[in-house]
ROPA-743864 format. One line per 4 residues: their letters; for each residue x negated, y, z of C-alpha. Coordinates in pm, 1 decimal. Layout:
REM residues N
a = X:Y:Z  ...
//
This chain:
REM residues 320
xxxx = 1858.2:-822.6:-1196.6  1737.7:-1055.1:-1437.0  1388.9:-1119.9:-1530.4  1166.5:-830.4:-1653.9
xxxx = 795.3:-777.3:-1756.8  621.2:-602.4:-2011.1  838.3:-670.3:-2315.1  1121.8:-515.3:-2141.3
xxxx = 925.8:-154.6:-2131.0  733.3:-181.9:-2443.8  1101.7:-313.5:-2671.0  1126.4:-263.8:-2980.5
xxxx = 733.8:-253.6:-3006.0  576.9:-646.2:-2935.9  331.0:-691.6:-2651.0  8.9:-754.3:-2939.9
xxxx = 159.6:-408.4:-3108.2  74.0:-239.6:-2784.0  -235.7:-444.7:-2724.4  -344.0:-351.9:-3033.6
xxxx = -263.9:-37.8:-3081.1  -230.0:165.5:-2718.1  -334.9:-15.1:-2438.7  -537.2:86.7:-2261.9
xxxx = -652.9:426.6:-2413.6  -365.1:553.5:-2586.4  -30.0:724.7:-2508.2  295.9:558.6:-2588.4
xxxx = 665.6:684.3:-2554.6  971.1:485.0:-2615.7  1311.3:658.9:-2631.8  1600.4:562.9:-2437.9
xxxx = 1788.0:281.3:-2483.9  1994.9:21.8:-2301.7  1695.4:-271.4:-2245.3  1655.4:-157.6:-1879.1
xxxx = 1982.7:-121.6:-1767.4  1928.3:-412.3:-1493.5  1677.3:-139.3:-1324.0  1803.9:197.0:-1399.5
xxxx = 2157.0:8.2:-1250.6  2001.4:-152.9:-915.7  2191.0:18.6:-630.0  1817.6:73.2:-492.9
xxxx = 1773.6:340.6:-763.7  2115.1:477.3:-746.0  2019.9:846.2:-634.3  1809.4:1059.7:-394.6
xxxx = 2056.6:1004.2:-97.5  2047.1:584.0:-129.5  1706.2:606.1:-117.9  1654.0:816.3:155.0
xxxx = 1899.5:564.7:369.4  1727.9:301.8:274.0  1395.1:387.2:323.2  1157.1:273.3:616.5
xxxx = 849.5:464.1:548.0  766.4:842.9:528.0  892.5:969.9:233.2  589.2:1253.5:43.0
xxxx = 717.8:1608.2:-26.2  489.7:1788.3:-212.1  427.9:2141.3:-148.3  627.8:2331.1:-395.1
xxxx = 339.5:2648.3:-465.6  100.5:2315.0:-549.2  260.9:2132.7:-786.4  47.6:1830.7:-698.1
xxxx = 158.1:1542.3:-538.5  -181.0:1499.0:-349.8  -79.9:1814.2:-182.8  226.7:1692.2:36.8
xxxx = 406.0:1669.7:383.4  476.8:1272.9:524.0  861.3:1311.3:635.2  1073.6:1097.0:790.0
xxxx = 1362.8:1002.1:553.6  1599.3:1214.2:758.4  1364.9:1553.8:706.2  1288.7:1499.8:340.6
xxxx = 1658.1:1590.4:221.5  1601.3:1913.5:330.8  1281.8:1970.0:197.1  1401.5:1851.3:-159.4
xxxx = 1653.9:2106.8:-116.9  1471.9:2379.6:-65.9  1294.7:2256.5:-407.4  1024.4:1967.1:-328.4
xxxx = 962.1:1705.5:-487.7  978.5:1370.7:-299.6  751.1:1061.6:-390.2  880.5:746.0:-243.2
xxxx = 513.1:553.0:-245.4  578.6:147.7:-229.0  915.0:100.6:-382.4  802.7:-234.4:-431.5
xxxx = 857.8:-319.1:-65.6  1230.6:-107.9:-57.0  1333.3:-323.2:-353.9  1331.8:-696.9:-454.6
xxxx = 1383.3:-592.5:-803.2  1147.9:-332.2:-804.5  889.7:-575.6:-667.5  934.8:-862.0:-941.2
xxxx = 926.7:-615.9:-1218.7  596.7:-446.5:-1037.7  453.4:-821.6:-1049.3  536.5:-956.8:-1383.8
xxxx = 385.2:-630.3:-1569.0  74.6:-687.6:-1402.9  68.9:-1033.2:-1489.3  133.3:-998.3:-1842.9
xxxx = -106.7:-679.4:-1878.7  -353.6:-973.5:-1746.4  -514.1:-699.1:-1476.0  -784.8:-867.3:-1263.9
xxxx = -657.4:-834.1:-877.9  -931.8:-1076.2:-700.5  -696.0:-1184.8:-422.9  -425.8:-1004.4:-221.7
xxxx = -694.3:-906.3:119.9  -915.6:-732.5:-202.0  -686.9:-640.3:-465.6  -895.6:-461.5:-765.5
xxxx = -564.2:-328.9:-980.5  -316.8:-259.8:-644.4  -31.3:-254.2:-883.7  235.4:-36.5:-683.7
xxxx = 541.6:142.2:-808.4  681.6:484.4:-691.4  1007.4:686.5:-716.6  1041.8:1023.4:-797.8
xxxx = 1302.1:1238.5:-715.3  1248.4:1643.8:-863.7  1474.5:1854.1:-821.8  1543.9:2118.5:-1099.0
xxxx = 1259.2:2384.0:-1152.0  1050.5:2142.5:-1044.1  692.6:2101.3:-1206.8  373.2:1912.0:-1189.2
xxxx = 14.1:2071.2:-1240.9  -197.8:1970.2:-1517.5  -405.6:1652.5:-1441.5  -483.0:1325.2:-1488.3
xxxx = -499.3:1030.3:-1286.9  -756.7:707.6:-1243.5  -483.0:472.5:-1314.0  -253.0:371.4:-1616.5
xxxx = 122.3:454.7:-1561.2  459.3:340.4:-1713.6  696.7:598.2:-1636.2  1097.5:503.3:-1639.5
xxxx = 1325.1:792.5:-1677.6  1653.4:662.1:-1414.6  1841.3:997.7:-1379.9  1789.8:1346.2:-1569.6
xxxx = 1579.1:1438.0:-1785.8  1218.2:1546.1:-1738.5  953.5:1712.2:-1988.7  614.8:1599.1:-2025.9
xxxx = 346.5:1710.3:-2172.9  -2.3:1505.0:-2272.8  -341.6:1571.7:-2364.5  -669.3:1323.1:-2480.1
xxxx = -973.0:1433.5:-2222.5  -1267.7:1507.3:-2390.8  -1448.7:1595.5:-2092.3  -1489.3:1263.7:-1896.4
xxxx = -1433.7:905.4:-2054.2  -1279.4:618.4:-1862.0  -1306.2:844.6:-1534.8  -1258.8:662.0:-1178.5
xxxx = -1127.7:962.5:-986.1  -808.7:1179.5:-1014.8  -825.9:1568.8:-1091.4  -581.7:1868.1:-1060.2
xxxx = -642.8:2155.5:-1281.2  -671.1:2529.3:-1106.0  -804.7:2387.8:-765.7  -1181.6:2399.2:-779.3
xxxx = -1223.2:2099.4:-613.9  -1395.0:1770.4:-785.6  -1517.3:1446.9:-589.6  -1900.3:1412.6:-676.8
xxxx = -1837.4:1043.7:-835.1  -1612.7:1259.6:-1089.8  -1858.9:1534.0:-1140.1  -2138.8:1289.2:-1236.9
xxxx = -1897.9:1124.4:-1484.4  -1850.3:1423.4:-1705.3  -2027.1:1536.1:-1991.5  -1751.1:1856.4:-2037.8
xxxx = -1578.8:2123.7:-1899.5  -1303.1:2027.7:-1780.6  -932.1:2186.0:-1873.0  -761.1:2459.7:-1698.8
xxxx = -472.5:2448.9:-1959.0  -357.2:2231.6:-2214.6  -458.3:2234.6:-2534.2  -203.9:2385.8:-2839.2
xxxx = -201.0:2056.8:-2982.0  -56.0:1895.5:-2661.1  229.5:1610.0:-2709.9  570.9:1650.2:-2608.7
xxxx = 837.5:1404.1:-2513.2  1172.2:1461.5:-2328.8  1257.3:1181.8:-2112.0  1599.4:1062.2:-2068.5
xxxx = 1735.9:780.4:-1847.3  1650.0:489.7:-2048.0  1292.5:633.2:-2191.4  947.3:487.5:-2138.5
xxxx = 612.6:678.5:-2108.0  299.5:470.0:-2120.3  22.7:717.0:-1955.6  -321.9:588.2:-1989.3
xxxx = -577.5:648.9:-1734.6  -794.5:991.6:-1767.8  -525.7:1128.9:-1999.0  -437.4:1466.2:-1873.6
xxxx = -28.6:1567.7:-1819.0  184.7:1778.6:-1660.7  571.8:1805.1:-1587.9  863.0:2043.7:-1587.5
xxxx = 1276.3:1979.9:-1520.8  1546.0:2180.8:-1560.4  1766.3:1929.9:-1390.8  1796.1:1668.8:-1102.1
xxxx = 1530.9:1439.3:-1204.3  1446.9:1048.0:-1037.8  1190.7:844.2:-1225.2  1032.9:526.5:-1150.2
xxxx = 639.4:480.0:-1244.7  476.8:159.1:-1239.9  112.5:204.6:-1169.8  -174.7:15.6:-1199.2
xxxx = -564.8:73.9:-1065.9  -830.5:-38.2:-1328.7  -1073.4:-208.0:-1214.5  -1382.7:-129.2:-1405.7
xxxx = -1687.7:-405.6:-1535.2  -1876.2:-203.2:-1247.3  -1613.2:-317.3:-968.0  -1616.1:-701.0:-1157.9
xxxx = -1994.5:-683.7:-1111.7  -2002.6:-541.2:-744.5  -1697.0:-803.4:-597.4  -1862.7:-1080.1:-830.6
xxxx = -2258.6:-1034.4:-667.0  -2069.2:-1011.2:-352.9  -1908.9:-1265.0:-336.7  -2213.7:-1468.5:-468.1
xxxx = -2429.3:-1313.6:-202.7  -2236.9:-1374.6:123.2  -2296.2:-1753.1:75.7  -2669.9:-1682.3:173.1
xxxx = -2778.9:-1658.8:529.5  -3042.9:-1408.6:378.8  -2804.9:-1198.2:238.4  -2587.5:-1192.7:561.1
xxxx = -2889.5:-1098.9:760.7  -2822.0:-739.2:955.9  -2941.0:-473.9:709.0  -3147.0:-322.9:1013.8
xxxx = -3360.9:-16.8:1001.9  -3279.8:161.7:693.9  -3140.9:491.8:927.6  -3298.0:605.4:1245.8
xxxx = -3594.6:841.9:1351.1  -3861.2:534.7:1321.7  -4035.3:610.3:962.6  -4196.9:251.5:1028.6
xxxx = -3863.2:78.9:1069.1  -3779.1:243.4:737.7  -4035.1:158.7:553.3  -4017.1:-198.1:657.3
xxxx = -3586.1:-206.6:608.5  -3649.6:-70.0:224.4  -3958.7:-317.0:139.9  -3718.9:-586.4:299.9
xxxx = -3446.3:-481.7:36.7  -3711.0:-452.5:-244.7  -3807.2:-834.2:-202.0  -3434.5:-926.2:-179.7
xxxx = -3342.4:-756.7:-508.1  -3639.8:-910.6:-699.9  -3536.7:-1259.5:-573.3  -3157.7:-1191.1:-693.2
xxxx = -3255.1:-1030.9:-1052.2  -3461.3:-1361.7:-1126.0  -3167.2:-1540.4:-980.3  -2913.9:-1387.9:-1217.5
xxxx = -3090.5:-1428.6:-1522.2  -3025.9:-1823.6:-1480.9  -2669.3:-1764.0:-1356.7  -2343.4:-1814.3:-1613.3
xxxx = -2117.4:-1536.8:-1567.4  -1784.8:-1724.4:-1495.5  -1981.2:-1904.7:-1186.3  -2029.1:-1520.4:-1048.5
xxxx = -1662.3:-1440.0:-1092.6  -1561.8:-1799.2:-1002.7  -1733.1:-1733.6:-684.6  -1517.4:-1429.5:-604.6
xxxx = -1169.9:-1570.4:-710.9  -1192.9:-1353.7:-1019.8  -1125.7:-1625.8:-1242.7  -983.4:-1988.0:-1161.0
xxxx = -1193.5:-2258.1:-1216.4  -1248.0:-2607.2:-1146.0  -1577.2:-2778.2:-1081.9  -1663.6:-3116.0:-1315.1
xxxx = -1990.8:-3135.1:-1142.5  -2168.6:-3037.7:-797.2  -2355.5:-2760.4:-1070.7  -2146.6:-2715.2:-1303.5
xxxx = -1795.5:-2465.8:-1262.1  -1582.8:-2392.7:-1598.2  -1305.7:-2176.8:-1621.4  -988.4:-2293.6:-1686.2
//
C-alpha cells in the first residue's frame, strides 16, 4: 500500500483547510471517492470472514438489545461468526497490530495531526484503529466519545447521524444515552442536561465505501444499516493542557529525592500521622509553586519527553 496520512482522508480539502476550519471541534464528511483505494483494497480488510481468520485477539460483540459497544462479549475469532449472525456487531480493537498497512496509516495521521504522545511506555493520544463489521439492522445508541475519530466506510453503507453537545465542553469521558449511568469526572464537567435523543436539527450523512467522517470528540452520534456494513475508524485520545501539566510536573518532580520520598501517613487510623503526612505535602507544594514561577515551560515538557530539545548550556534547554 503506498504511503498514506492525513491528506489522503481529508482530499480534496488541504490539511490548513481542515486545521482551520474543523479540527478539532467540528464535524467533517467527505464523500466517496477513489483516494483510498490502497486501504479499502488491502486483503486485511477484505470482509468479515478474512478478518476473523486472521485475527489473534478476542474479537468484541456487542450485545444487540444495547446498542453500545461498551456493552459487549470478548470471543474468540471462531465464536464471533456466530454471534454476528445472529445480528451483533463485532469490533476488531487493534487493527493496527493485524495489519502493516493499517499500522503505517494509524502512525502517519497522528504524526501529521501533531498529537502529543510523550513516549510509547506513557502514550497521552494512544492512537489505535478499529474495524467494524455490522451486520444489517444493526444500530448504535446515541453518544459521544472522549476521542476524535476518522471513520472509513470499506464495505456497505452505514447512516450516521451527528449532533453539537451543549451540555459538556471538551468532555474527558464517554457517555451512552438511555443508561443512567455517568462517571463522576463527567458529571462535574457538565453545565447541562444531557441528551436522551437527538436534536431535529441533527446532521445526516450516508457513508459509502470510499467516504470519510471526521467525528470530533464530545460530539454526540449514533448509527443505523440496512446492509452488511465494515468500517475502519482511526482514533485518537486527546490529551488535554491538564494531562501536559500533570506528565510535565511529573516528570520534573521525580528528579528530586524529596519528591520520591514515600508519601507515608496520609491513610490509616493515626489522626497524628495524618496531620503530619498533609502538613508534609503543604510545605512541598509551597516549595514547588515558588519553583515554577522561575521555570520556562518548554524545560517542564522537555523534562517529560513532551517536546525534543537540546541543551546549549548546563541551564539552559531550547526546543528544537
Amino acid at each position: 500500500m503506498k504511503n498514506l496520512g492525513l491528506a489522503s482522508l481529508l482530499s480534496p480539502m488541504t490539511e490548513d483547510d481542515f486545521f482551520k476550519n474543523y479540527w478539532p471541534r467540528n464535524p467533517l464528511f467527505i464523500p466517496a471517492s477513489n483516494k483510498l483505494k490502497s486501504l479499502i483494497d488491502l486483503s486485511e480488510l477484505t470482509d468479515i470472514n478474512y478478518l476473523l481468520s486472521n485475527r489473534v485477539l478476542k474479537v468484541r460483540a456487542c450485545l444487540p438489545d444495547y446498542d453500545d459497544e461498551y456493552s459487549s462479549l470478548m470471543l474468540d475469532p471462531e465464536d464471533a461468526l456466530k454471534a454476528y449472525r445472529n445480528g451483533m456487531t463485532l469490533v476488531f480493537d487493534a487493527m493496527q497490530t493485524q495489519s502493516e498497512g493499517v499500522a503505517n496509516f494509524l502512525k502517519q495521521i497522528r504524526s501529521d495531526l501533531g498529537l502529543v504522545t510523550g513516549g510509547a511506555a506513557d502514550d497521552l493520544t494512544r492512537s489505535r484503529a478499529m474495524a467494524y463489521a455490522t451486520p444489517a439492522g444493526g444500530r448504535t445508541r446515541l453518544h459521544f466519545d472522549a476521542n476524535a475519530n476518522f471513520v472509513v466506510q470499506l464495505k456497505g453503507t452505514k447512516c450516521w447521524w451527528l449532533a453539537p453537545n451543549t451540555s459538556v465542553n471538551n468532555p474527558t469521558e464517554r457517555y451512552t444515552s438511555c443508561t443512567g449511568e455517568i462517571t463522576d469526572a463527567l458529571e462535574k464537567q457538565c453545565h447541562a442536561q444531557l441528551l436522551d435523543e437527538l436534536p431535529d436539527d441533527s446532521l445526516a450523512f450516508t457513508l459509502e465505501p470510499g467516504s470519510v467522517l471526521f467525528v470530533p470528540r464530545g460530539y454526540w452520534h449514533q448509527t443505523a444499516t440496512d446492509e452488511d456494513s465494515l468500517s475502519l475508524t482511526f482514533t485518537f485520545s486527546q490529551p488535554t493542557w491538564a494531562d501536559v501539566l500533570a506528565k510535565s510536573i511529573h516528570g520534573h518532580l521525580l528528579q528530586s529525592e524529596v519528591w520520591r520520598e514515600l508519601a507515608d501517613g496520609l491513610e490509616g487510623p493515626d489522626p497524628k500521622r495524618k496531620k503530619e503526612a498533609i502538613t508534609r505535602f503543604e510545605i512541598l507544594v509551597k516549595k514547588l509553586a515558588e519553583e515554577l514561577m522561575g521555570m520556562k515551560a518548554a524545560n517542564l515538557l522537555a523534562h517529560a519527553n513532551l517536546i525534543k530539545f537540546c541543551r546549549v548550556s548546563p541551564d539552559r534547554i531550547y526546543p528544537e
